[in-house]
N, CA, C and O of each residue as an XYZ file, in Angstrom:
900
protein
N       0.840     -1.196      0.000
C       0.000      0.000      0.000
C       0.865      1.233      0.000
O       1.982      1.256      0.517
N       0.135      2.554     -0.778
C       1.223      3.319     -0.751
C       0.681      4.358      0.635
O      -0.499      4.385      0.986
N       1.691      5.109      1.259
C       1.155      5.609      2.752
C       1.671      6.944      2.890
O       2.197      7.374      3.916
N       1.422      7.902      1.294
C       2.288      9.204      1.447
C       1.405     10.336      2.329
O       1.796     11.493      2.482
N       0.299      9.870      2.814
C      -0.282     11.034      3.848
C       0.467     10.942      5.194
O       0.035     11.710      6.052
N       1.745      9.972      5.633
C       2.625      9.868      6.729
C       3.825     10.361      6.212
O       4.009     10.527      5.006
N       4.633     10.596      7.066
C       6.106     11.506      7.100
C       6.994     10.547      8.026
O       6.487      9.942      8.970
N       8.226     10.455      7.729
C       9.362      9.699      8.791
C      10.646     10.803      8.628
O      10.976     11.288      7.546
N      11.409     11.149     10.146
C      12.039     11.881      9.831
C      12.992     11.277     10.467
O      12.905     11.085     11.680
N      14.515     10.710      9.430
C      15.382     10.311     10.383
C      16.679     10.477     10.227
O      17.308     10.603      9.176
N      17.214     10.469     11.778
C      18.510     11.325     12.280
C      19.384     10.545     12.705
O      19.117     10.122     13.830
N      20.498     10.104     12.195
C      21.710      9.533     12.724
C      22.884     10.656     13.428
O      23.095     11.807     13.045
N      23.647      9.826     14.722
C      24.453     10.555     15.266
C      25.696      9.619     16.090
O      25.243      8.640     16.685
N      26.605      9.741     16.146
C      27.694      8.738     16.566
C      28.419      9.921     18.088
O      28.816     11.086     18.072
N      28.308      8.942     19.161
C      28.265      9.733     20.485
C      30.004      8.860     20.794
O      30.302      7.792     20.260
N      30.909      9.624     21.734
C      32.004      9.396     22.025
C      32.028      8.433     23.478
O      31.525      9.198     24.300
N      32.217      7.701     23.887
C      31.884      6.889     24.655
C      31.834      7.674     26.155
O      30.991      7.395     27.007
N      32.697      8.523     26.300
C      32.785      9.318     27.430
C      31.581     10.351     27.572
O      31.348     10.686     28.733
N      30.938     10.798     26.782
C      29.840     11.251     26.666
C      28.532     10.245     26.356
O      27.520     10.787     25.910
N      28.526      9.334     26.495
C      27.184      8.538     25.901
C      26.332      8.464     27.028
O      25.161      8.732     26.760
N      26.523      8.235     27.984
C      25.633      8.732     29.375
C      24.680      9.640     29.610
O      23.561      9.552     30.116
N      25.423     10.708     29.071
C      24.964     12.048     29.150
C      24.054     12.014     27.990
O      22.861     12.232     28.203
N      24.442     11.780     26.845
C      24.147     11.979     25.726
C      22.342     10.872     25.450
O      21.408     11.103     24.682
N      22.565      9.590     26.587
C      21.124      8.854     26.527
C      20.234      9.668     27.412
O      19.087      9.926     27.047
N      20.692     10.070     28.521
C      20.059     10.721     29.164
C      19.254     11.796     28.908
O      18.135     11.989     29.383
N      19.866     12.500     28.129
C      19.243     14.002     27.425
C      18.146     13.100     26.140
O      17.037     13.604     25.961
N      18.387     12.243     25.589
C      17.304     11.775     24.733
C      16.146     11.626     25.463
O      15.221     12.434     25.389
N      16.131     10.265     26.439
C      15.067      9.607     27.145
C      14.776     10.411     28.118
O      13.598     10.345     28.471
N      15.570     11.303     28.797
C      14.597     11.636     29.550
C      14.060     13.522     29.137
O      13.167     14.051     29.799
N      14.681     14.174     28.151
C      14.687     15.279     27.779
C      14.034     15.085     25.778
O      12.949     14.755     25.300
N      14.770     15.311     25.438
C      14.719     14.996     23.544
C      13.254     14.905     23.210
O      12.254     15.578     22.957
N      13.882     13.215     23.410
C      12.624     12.682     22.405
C      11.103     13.014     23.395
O      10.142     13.199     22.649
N      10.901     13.072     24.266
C       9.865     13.754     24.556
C       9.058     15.186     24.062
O       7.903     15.403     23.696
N      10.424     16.159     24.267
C      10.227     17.471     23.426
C       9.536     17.818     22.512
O       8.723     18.730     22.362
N      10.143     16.528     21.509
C      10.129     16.534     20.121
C       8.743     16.221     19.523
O       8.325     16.897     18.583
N       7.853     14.971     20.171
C       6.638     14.184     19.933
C       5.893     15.032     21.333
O       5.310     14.349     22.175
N       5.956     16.251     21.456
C       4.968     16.874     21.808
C       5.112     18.064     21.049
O       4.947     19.152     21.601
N       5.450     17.967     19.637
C       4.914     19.189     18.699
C       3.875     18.425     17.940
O       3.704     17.228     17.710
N       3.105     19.762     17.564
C       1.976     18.817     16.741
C       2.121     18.187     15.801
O       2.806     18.904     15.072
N       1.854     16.939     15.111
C       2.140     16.567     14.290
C       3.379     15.484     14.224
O       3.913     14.731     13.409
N       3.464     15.778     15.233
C       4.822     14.376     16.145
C       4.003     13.141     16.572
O       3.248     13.214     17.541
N       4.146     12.004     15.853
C       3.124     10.757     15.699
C       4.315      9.617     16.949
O       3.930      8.582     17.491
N       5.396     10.095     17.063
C       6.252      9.295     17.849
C       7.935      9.257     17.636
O       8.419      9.582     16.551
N       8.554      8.943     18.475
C       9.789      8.618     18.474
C      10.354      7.806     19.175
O      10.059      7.641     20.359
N      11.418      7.049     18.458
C      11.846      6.109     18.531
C      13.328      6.324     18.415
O      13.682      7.122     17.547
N      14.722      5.453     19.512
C      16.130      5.410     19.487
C      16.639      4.175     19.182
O      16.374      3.307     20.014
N      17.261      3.854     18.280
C      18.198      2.766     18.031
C      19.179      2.517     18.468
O      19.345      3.610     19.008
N      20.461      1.714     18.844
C      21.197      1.738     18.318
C      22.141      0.451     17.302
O      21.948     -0.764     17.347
N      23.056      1.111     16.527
C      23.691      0.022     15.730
C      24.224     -1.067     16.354
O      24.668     -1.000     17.500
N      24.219     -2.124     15.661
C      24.917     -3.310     16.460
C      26.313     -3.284     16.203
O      26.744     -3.047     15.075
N      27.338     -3.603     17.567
C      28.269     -3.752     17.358
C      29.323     -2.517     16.863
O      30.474     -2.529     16.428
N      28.397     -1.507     17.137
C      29.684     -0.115     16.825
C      30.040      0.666     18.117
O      29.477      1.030     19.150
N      32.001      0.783     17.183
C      31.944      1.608     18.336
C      32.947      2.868     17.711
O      33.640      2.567     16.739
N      33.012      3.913     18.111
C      31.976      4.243     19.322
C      30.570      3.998     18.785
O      30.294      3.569     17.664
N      29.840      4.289     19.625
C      28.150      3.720     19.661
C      27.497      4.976     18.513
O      27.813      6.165     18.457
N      26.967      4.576     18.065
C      26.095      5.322     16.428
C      24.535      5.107     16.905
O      24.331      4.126     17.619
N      23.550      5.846     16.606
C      22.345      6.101     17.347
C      21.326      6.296     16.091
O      21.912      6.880     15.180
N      20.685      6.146     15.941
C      19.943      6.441     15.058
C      18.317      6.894     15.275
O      17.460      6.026     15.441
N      18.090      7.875     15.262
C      16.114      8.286     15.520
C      15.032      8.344     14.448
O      15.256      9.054     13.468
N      13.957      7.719     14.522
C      13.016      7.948     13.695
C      12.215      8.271     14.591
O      12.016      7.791     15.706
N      11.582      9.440     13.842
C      10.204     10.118     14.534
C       9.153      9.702     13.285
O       9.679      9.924     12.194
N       8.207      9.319     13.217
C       7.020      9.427     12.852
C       6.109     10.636     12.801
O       5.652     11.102     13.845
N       5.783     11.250     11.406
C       4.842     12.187     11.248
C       3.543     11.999     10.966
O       3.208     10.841     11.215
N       2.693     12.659     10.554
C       1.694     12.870     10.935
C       1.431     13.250      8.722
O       0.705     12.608      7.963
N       2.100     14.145      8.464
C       2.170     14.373      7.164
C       4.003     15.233      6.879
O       4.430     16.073      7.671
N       4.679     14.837      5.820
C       6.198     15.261      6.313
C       6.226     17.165      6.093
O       7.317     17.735      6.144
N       5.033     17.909      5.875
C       5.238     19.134      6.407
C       5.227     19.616      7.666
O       5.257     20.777      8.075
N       5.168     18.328      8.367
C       5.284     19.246      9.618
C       6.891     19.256      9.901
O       7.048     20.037     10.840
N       8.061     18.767      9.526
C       9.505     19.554      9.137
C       9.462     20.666      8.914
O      10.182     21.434      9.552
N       8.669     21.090      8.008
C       8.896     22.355      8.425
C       7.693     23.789      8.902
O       7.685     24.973      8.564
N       6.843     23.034      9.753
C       5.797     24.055     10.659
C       6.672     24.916     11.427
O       7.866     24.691     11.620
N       5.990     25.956     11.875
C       5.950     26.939     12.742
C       6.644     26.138     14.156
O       7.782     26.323     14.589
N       5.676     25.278     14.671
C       5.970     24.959     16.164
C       7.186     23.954     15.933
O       7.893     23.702     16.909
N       7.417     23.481     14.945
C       9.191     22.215     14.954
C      10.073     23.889     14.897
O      10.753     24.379     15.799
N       9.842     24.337     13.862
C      11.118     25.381     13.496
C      11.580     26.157     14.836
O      12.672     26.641     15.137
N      10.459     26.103     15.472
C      10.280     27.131     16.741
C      11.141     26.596     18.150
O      11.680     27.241     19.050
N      10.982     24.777     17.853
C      11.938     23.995     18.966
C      13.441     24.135     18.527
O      14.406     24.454     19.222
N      13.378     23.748     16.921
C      14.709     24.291     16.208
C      15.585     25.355     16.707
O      16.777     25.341     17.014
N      14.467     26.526     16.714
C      15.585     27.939     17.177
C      15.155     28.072     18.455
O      14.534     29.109     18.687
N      15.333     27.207     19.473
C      15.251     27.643     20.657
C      15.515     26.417     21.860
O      14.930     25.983     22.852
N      16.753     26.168     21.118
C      17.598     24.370     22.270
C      17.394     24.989     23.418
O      17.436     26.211     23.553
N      17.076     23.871     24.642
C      17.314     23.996     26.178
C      18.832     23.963     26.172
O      19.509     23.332     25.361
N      19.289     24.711     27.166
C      20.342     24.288     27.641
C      21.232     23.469     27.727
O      22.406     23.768     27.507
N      20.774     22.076     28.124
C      21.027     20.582     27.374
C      21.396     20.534     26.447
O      22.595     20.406     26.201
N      20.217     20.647     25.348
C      20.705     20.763     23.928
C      21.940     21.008     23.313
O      22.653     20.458     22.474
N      21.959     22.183     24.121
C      23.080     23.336     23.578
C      24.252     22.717     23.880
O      25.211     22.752     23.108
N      24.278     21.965     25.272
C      25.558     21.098     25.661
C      26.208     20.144     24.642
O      27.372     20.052     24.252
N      24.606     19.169     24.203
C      24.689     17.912     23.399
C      25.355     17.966     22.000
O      26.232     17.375     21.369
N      24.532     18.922     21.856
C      24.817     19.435     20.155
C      25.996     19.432     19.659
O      26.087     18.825     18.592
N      26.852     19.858     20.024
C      28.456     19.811     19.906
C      29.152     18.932     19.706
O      29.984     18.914     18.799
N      28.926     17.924     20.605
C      29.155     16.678     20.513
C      29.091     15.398     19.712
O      29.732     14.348     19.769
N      28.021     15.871     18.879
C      27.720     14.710     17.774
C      28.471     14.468     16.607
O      28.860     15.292     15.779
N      28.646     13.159     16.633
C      29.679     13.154     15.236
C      29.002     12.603     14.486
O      28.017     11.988     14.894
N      29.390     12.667     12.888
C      29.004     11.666     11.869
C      27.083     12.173     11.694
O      26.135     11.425     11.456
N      27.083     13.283     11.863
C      25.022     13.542     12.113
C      24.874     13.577     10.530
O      25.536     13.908      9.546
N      24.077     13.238     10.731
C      22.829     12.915      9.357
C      21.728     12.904      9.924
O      21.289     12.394     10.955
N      21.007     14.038      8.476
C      19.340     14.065      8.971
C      18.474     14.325      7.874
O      18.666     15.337      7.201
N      17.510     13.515      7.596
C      16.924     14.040      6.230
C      15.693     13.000      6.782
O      15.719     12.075      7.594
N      14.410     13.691      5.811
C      12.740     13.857      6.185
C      12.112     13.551      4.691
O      12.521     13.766      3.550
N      10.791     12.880      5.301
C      10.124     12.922      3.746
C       9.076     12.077      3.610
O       8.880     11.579      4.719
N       8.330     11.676      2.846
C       6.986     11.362      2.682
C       7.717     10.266      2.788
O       8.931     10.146      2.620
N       6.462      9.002      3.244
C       6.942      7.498      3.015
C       5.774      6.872      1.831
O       4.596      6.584      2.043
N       6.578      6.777      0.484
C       6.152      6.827     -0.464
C       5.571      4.978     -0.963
O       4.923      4.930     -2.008
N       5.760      3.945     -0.404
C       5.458      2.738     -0.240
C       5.570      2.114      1.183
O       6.427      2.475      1.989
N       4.603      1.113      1.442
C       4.871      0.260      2.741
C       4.223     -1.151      2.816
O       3.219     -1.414      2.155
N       4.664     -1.814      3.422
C       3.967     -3.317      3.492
C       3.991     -3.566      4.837
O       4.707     -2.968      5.641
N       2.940     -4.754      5.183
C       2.588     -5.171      6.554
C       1.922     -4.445      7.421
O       1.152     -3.589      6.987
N       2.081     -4.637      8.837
C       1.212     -3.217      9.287
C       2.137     -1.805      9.710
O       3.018     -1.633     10.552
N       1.721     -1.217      9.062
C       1.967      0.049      9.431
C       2.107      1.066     10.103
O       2.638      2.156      9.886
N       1.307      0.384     11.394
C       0.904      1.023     12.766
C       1.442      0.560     13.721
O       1.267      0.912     14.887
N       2.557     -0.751     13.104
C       3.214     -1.565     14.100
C       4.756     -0.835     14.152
O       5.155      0.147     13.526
N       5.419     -1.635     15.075
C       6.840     -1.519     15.228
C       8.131     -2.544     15.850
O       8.353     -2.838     17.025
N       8.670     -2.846     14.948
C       9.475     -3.683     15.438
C      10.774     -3.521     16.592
O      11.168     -2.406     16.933
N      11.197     -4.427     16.975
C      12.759     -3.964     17.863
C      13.968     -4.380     17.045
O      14.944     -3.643     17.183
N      14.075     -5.207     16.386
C      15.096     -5.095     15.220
C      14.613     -4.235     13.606
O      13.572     -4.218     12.949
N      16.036     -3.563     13.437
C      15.995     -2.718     12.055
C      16.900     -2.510     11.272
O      17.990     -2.043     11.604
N      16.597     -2.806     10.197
C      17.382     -2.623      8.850
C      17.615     -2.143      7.717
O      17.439     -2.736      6.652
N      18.203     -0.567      7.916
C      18.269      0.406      6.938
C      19.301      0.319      6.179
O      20.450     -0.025      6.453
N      18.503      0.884      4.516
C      19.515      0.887      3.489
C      19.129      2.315      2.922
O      18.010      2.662      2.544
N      20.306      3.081      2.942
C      20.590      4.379      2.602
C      20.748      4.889      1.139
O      21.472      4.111      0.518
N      20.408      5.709      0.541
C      20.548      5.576     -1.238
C      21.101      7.134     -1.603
O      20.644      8.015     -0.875
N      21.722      7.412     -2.302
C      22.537      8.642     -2.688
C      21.540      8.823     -4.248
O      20.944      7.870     -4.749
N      21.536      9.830     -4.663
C      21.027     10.189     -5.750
C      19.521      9.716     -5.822
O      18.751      9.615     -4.866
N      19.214      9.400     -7.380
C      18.232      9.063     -7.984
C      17.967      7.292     -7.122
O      18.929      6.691     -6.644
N      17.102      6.946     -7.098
C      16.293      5.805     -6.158
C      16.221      4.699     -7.188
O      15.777      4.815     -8.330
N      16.678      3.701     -6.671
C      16.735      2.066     -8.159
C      15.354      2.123     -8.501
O      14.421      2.682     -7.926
N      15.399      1.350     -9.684
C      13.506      1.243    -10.235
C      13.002      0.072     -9.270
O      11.966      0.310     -8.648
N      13.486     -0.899     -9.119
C      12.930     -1.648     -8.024
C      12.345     -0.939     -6.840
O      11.389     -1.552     -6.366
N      12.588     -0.045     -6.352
C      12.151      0.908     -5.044
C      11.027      2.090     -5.591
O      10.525      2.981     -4.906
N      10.799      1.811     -7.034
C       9.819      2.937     -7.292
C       8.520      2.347     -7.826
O       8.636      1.152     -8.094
N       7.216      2.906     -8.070
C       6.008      2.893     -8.598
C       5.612      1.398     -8.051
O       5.896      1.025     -6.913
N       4.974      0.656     -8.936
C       4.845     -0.836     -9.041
C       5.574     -1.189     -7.995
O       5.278     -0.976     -6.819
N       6.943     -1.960     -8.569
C       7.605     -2.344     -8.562
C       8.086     -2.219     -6.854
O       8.441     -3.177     -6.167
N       7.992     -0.834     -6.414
C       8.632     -0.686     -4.936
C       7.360     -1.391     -4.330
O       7.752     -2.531     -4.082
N       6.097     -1.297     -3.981
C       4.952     -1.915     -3.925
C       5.047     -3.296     -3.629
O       4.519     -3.860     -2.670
N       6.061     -4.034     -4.901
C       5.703     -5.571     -4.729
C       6.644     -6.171     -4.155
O       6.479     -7.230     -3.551
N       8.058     -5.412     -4.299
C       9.426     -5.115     -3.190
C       8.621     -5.232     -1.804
O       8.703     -6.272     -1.150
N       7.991     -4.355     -1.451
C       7.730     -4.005     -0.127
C       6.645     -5.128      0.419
O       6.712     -5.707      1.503
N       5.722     -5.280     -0.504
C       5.276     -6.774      0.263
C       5.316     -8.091      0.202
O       4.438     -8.857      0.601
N       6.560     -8.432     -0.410
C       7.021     -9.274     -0.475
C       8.131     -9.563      0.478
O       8.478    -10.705      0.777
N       8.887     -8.029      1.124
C       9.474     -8.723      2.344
C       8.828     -8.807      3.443
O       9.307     -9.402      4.408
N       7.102     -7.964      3.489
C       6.660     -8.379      4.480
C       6.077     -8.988      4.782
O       5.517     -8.877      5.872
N       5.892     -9.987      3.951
C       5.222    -11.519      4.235
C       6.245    -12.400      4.142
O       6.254    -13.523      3.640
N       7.071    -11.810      4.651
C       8.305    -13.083      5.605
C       7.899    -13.282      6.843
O       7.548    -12.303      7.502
N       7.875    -14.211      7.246
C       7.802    -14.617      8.684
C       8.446    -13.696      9.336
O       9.517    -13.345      8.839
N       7.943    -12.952     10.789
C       8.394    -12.603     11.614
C       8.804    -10.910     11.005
O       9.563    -10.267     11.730
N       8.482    -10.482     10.178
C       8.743     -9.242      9.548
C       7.254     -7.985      9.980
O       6.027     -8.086      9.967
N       8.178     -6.948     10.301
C       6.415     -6.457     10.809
C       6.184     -5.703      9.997
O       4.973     -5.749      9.784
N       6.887     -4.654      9.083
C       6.757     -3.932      8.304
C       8.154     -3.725      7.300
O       9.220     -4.340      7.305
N       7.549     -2.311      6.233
C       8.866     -2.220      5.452
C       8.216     -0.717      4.852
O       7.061     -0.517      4.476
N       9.109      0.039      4.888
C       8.657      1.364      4.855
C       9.684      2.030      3.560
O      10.898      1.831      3.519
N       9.249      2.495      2.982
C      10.073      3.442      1.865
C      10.046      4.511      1.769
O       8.949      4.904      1.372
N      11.105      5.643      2.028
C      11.120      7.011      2.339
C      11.549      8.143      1.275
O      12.758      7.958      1.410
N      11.499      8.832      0.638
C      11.973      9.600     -0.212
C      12.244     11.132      0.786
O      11.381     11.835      1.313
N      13.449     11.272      0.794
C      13.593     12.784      1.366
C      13.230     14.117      0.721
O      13.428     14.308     -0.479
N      12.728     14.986      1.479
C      12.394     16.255      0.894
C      13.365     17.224      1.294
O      12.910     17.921      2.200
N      14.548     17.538      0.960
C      15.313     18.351      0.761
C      15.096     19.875      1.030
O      15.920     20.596      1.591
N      13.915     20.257      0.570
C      13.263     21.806      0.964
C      13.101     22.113      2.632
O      13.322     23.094      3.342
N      12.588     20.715      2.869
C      11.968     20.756      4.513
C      13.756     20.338      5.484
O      14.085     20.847      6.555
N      14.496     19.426      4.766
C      15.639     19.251      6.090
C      16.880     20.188      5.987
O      17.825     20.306      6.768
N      16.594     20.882      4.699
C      17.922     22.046      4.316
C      17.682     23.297      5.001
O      18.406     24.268      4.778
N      16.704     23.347      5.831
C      15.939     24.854      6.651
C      17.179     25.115      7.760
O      17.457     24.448      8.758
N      17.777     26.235      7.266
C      19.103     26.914      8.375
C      18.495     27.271     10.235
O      17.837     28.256     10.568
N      18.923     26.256     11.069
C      18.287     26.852     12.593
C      19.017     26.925     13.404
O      20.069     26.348     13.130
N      18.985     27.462     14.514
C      20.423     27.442     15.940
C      20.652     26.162     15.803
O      21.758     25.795     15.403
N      19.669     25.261     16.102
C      20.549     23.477     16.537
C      21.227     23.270     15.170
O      22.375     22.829     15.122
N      20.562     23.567     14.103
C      21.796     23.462     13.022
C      23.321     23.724     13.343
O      24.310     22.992     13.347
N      23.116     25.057     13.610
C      24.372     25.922     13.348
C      25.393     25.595     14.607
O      26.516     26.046     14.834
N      24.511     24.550     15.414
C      26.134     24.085     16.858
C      26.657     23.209     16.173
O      27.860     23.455     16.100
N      26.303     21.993     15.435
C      26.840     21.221     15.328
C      27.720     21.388     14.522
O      27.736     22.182     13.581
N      28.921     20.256     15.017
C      30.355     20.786     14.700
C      30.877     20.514     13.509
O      31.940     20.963     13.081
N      29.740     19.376     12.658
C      29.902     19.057     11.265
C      28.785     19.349     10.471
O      27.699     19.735     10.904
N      29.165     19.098      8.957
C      28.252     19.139      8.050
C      27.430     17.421      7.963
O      27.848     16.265      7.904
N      25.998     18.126      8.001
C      24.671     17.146      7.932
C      24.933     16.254      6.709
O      24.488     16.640      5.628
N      25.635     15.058      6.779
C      25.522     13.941      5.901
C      23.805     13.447      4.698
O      22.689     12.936      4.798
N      24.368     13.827      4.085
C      22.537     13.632      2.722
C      22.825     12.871      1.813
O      23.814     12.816      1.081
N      21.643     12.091      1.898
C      20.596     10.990      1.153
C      19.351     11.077      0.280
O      18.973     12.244      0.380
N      18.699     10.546     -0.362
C      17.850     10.824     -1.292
C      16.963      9.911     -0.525
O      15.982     10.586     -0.214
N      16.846      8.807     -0.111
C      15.866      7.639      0.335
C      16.913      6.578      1.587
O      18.032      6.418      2.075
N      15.310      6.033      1.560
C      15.338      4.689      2.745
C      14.915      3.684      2.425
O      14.084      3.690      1.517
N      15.153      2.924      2.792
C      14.432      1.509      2.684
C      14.339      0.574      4.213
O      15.260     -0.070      4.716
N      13.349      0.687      4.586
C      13.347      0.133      6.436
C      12.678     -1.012      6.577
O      11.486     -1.109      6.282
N      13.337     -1.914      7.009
C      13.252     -3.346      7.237
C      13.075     -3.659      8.867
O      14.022     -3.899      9.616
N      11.455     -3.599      9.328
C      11.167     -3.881     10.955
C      10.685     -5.140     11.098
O       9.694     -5.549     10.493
N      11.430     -5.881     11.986
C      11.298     -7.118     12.075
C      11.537     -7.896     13.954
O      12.266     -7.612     14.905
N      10.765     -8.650     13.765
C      10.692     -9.397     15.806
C      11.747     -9.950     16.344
O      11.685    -10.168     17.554
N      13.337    -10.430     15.400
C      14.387    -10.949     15.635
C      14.972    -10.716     14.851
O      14.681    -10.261     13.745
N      16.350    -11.119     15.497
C      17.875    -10.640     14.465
C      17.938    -12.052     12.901
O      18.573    -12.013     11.848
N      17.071    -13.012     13.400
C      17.608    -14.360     12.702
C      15.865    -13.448     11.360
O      15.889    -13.722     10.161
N      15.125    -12.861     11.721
C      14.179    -13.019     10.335
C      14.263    -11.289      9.729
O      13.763    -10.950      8.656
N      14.898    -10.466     10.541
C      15.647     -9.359      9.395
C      16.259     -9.465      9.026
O      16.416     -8.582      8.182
N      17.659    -10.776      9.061
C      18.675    -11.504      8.306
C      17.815    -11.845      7.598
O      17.851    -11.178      6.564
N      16.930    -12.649      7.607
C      16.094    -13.085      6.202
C      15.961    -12.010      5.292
O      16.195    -12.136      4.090
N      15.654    -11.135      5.736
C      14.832    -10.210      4.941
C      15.365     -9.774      4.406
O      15.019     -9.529      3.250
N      16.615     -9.375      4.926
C      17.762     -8.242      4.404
C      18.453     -9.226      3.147
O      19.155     -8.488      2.456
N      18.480    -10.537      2.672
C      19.167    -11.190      2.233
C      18.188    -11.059      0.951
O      18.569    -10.724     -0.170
N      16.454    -11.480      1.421
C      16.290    -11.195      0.245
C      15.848     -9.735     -0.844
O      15.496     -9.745     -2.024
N      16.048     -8.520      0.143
C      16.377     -7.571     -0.198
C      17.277     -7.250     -0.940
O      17.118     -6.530     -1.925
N      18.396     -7.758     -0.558
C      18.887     -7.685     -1.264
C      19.469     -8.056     -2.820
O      20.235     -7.428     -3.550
N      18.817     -9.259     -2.990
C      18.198    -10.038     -3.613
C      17.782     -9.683     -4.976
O      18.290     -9.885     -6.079
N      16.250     -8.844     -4.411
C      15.372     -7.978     -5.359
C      15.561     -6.802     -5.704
O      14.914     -6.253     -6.596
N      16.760     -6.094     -4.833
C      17.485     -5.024     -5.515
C      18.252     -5.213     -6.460
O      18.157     -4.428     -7.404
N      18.946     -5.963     -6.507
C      20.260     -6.397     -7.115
C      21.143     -5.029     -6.981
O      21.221     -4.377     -8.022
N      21.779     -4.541     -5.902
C      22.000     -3.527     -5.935
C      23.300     -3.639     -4.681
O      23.111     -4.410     -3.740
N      24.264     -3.031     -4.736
C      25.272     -3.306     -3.203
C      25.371     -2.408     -2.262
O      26.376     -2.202     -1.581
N      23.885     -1.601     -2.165
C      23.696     -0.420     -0.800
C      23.736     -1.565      0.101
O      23.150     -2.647      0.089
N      24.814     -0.891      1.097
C      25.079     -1.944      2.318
C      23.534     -1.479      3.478
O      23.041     -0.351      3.499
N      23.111     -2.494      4.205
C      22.546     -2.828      5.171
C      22.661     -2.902      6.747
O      22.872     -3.908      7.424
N      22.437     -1.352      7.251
C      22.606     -1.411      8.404
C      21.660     -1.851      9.833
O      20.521     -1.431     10.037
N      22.215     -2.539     10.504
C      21.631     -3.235     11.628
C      21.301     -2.434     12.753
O      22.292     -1.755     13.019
N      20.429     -2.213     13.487
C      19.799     -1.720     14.724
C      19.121     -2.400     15.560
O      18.227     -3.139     15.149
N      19.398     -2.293     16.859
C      18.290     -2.979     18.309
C      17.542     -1.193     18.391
O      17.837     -0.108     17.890
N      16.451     -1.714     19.330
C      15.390     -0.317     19.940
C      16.000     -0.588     21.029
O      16.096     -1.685     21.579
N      16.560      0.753     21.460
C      16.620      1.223     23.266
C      15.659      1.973     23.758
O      15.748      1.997     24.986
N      14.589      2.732     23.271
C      13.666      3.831     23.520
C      12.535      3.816     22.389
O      12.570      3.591     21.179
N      11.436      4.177     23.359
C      10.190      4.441     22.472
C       9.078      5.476     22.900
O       8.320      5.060     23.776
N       8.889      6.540     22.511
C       7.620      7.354     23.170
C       6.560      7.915     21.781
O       6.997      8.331     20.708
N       5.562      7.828     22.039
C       4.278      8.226     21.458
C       3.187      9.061     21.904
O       2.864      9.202     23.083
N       2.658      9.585     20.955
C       1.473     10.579     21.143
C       0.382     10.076     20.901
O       0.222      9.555     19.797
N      -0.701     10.084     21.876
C      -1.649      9.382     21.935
C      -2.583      9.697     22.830
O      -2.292      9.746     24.025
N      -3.964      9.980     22.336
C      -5.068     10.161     23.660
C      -4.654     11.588     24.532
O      -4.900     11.666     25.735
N      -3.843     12.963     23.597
C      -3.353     13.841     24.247
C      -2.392     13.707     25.171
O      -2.013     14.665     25.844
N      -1.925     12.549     25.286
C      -0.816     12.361     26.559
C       0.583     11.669     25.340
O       0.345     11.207     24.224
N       1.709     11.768     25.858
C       2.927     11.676     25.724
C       3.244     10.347     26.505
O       3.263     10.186     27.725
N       3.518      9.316     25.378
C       4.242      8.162     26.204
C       3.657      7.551     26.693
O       4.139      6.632     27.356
């Protein structure tokens, strides 16, 4: 099914081990709360990669529709970090962040897995990942056993290129992508499946990165979490 009235906005960041304390702390108990109490904030969610080090983090927030990147009340958290923030911000290495309609999906949609498997795409998007074709990609890995969904993202460039203070701390330039391809699944042994035959039906050698969930908060029923 295609599901472009939803938005996914997601942010990679690689934390120094001497700071990672600090750095979970300000997510779970500061951040991602913040963040999924602007309107239009459907949820957020923290990863991290398996097996890296230093430790690499990865966030997807869930939208609502992907203009809300760039509303009034996000731009407004944008130019105006807590304190915290302002600490954190500095600190991040390797950040990447890019937003955008999720232009195909399979399985349920409303679900979420604890294992994940993103594949990152530079430029123009393979034809396998587009029209048709991304469609039968997408539910075909999610009628693998044990697979809960599979989400396809196209970034909007207009909405994550917007100049703001939290921009302007960080100490590098924002790493950019054109698309996603997200592989949520109930174990490490059936997103190995998946990812294999993903790769498969791409025929393509975008490498496949691995994630566990450490954190989860949602908007719901007016309450947070």
């Amino acid at each position: 099914m295609t599901d472009q009235s939803k938005g996914l906005l997601a942010i990679w960041s690689t934390i120094a081990a001497e700071a990672e304390t600090d750095y979970l702390h300000w997510l779970t108990r500061e951040h991602i709360f913040e963040r999924v109490s602007v309107p239009g904030f459907l949820s957020g969610r923290v990863f991290r990669r398996r097996d890296s080090q230093p430790s690499q983090y990865f966030m997807l927030y869930e939208l609502a529709a992907a203009s809300v990147m760039s509303s009034p009340a996000y731009l407004a958290r944008l130019n105006d970090p807590t304190p915290w923030t302002q600490r954190v911000m500095p600190q991040l290495m390797q950040f990447r962040r890019g937003g955008g309609s999720v232009d195909v999906s399979g399985g349920n949609v409303d679900a979420h897995g604890s294992h994940l498997a993103i594949a990152r795409f530079d430029g123009v998007l393979p034809d396998a990942l587009t029209g048709s074709k991304g469609l039968q990609l997408a539910e075909t890995l999610a009628e693998l056993d044990w697979v809960v969904n599979v989400q396809m993202m196209t970034v909007q460039t207009d909405a994550t290129s917007i100049a703001t203070r939290e921009k302007s701390m960080r100490s590098s330039q924002e790493g950019e992508f054109s698309g996603l391809l997200i592989i949520q699944a109930l174990d490490n042994a059936a997103l190995e499946r998946a990812v294999n035959r993903a790769r498969e039906l791409l025929m393509a050698a975008n490498e496949f990165e691995i994630y566990e969930a450490v954190f989860s908060c949602h908007q719901g029923n007016n309450e947070i979490c």
